[in-house]
C-alpha positions as CSV (number, residue, x, y, z in Angstrom):
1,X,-22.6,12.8,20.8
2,X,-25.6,12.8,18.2
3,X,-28.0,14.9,18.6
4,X,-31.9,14.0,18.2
5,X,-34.6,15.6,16.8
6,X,-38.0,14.0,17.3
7,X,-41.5,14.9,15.4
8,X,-44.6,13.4,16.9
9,X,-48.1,13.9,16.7
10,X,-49.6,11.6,19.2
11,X,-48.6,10.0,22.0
12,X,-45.0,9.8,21.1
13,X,-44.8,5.6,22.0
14,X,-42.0,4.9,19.4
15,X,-39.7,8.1,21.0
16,X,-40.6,6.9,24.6
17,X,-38.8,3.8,23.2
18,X,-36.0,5.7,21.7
19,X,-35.6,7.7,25.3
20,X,-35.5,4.3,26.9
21,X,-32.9,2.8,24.6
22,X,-30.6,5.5,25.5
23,X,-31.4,5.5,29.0
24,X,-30.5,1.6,28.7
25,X,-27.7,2.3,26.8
26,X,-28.8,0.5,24.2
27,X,-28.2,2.9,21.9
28,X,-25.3,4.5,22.1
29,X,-24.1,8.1,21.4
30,X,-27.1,9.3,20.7
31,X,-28.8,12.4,22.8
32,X,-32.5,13.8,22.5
33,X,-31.9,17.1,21.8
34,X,-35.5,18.1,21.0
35,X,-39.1,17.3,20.8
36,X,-41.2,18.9,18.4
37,X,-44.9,18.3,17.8
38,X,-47.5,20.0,15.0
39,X,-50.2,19.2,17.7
40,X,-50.3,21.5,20.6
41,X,-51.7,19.3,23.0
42,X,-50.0,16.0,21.9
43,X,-49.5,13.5,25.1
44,X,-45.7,12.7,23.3
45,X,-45.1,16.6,24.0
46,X,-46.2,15.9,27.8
47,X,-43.8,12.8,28.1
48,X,-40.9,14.7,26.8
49,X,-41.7,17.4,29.2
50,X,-41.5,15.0,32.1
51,X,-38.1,13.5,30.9
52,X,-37.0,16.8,31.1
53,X,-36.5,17.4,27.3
54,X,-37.2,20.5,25.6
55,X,-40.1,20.2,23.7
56,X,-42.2,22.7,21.7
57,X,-45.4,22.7,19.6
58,X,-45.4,23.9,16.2
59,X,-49.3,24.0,15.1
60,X,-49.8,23.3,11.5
61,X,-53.5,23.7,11.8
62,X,-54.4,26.9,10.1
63,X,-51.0,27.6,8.5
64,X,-49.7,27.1,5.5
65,X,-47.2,24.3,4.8
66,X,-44.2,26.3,3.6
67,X,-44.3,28.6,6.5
68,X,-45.0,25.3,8.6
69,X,-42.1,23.4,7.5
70,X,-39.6,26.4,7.7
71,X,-40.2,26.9,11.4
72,X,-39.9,23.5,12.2
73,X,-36.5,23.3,10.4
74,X,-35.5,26.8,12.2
75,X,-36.1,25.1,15.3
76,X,-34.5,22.0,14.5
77,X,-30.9,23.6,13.4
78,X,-31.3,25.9,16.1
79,X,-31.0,22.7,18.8
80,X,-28.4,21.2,16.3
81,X,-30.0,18.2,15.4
82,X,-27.8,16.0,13.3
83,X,-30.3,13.2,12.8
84,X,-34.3,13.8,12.3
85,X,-36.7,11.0,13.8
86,X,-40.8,11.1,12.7
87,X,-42.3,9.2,16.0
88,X,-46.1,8.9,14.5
89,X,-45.2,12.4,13.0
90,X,-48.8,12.9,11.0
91,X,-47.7,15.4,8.7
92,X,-46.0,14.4,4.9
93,X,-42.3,16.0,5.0
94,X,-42.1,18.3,1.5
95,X,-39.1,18.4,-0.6
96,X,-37.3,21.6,1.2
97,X,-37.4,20.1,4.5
98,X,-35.8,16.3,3.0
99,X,-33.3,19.2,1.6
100,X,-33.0,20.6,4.6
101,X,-31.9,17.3,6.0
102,X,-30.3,15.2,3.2
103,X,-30.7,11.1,4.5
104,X,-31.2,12.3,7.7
105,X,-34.5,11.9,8.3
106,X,-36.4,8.8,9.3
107,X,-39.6,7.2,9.5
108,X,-40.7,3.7,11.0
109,X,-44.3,2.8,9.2
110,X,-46.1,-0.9,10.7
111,X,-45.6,-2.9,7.4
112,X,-43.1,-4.4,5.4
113,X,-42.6,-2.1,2.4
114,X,-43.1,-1.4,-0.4
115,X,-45.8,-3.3,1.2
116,X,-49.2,-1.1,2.2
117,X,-47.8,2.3,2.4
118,X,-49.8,5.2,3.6
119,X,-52.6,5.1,6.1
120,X,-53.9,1.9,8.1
121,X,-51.6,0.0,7.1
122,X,-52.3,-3.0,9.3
123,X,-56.1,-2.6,8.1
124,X,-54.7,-3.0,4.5
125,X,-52.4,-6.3,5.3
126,X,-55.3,-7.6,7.0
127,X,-58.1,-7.2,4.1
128,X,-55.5,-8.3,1.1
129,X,-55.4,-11.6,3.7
130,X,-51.0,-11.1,4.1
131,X,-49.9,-13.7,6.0
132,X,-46.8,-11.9,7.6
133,X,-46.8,-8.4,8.4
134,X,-44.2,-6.4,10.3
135,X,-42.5,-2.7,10.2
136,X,-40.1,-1.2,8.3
137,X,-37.6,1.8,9.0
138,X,-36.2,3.8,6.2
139,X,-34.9,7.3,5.3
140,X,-37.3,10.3,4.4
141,X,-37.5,11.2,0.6
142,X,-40.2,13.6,-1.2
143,X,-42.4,10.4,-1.6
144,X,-44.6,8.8,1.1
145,X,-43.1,6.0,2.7
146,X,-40.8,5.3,-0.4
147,X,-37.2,5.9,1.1
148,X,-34.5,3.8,1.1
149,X,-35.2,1.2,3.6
150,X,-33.0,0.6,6.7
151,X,-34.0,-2.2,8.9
152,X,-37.5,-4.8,8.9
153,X,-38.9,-7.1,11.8
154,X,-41.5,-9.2,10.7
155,X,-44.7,-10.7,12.5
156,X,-46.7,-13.5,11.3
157,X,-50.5,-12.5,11.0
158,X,-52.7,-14.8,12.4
159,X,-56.3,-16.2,11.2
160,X,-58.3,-14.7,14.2
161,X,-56.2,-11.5,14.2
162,X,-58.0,-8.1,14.4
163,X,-56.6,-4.8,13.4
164,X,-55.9,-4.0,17.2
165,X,-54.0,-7.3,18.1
166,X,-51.9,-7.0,14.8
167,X,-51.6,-3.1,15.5
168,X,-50.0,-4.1,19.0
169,X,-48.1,-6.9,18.1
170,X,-46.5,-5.1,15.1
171,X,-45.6,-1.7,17.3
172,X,-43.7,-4.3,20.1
173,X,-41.3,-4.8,17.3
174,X,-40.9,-0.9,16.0
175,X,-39.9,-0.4,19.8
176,X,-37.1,-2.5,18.8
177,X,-36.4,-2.2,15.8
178,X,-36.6,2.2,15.5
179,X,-33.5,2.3,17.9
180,X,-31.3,-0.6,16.3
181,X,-31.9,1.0,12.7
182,X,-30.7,4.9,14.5
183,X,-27.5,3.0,16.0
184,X,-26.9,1.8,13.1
185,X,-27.0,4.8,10.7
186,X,-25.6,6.9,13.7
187,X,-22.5,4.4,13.3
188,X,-22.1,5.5,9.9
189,X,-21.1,1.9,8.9
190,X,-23.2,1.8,5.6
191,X,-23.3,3.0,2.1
192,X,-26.6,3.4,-0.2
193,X,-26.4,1.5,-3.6
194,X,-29.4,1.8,-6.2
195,X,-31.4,1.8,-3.3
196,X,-30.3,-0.8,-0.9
197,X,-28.8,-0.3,2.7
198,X,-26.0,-1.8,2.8
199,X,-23.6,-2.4,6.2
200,X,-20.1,-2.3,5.9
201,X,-18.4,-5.4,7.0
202,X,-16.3,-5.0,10.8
């Protein structure tokens, strides 16, 4: 069994999708071992508490990053977390916590990168007039949003779309798309070649 380790900041809506994959059994040998948040009074630290999960706040606010980070990863190999999922996780990972966990970390960001990385990234596809958005979900590096990309589901954008009704239609398909891309890295069917994710043939 896998062991997960979730980082959220918000309302946690892409881990309440990963709980309900493996609820569903959808996703496969996988546990939730942990929820961690850098927000004390994040609602995703609430809905893990009412699954029953352990969950903890780490505040960042006030502290500095190094210390920050290092508690985060105490906690994290004290639960045994094999695999490291950022669930609107508002905080950029620094070099000794990607070392800490060597591709085994993961992100899902609402566009199709290399496409609009960093912040509003629906607000960006939307103003360079893109024509098909989507998500993307990709290994951690020490870059933002620049790991090696796992799995993309795209969206078409349409001509009266706002940034709320592509936001909405865009995070229905992470809630798909974060679980398949942890089955399938979980599996360990893959290799990494100059940059591409590639599965292994059954």
């Amino acid at each position: 069994m896998h062991r997960l380790g979730i980082l959220l900041s918000g309302r946690g809506s892409n881990f309440l999708a990963i709980a309900k994959a493996i609820h569903e059994r959808r996703l496969l040998g996988a546990e939730i071992a942990v929820v961690l948040s850098n927000v004390e009074d994040a609602p995703g630290l609430a809905a893990a508490r009412e699954l029953n999960l352990p969950a903890f706040a780490i505040p960042s606010a006030g502290h500095k990053r190094a210390e920050h980070d290092a508690e985060m990863i105490a906690r994290l190999h004290q639960h045994k977390v094999d695999l490291v999922c950022l669930a609107g996780y508002m905080r950029i990972i620094s070099p000794v916590f990607v070392e800490a966990f060597p591709n085994r970390i993961l992100n899902v960001h609402p566009s199709l990168l290399p496409a609009f990385p960093g912040l509003d990234a629906q607000g960006q596809a939307l103003k360079y007039g893109a024509k098909v958005a989507g998500c993307t979900v990709h290994f951690v590096d020490e870059a933002v949003d620049h790991g090696v990309i796992i799995l993309q589901k795209t969206v078409p954008v349409h001509d009266d779309d706002t940034e709320a009704t592509l936001s909405a239609r865009i995070l229905e398909q992470e809630h798909r798309t974060y679980p398949e891309a942890i089955s399938t890295v979980l599996s360990g069917g893959y290799v990494i070649a100059d940059r591409r994710y590639i599965r292994r043939k059954s």
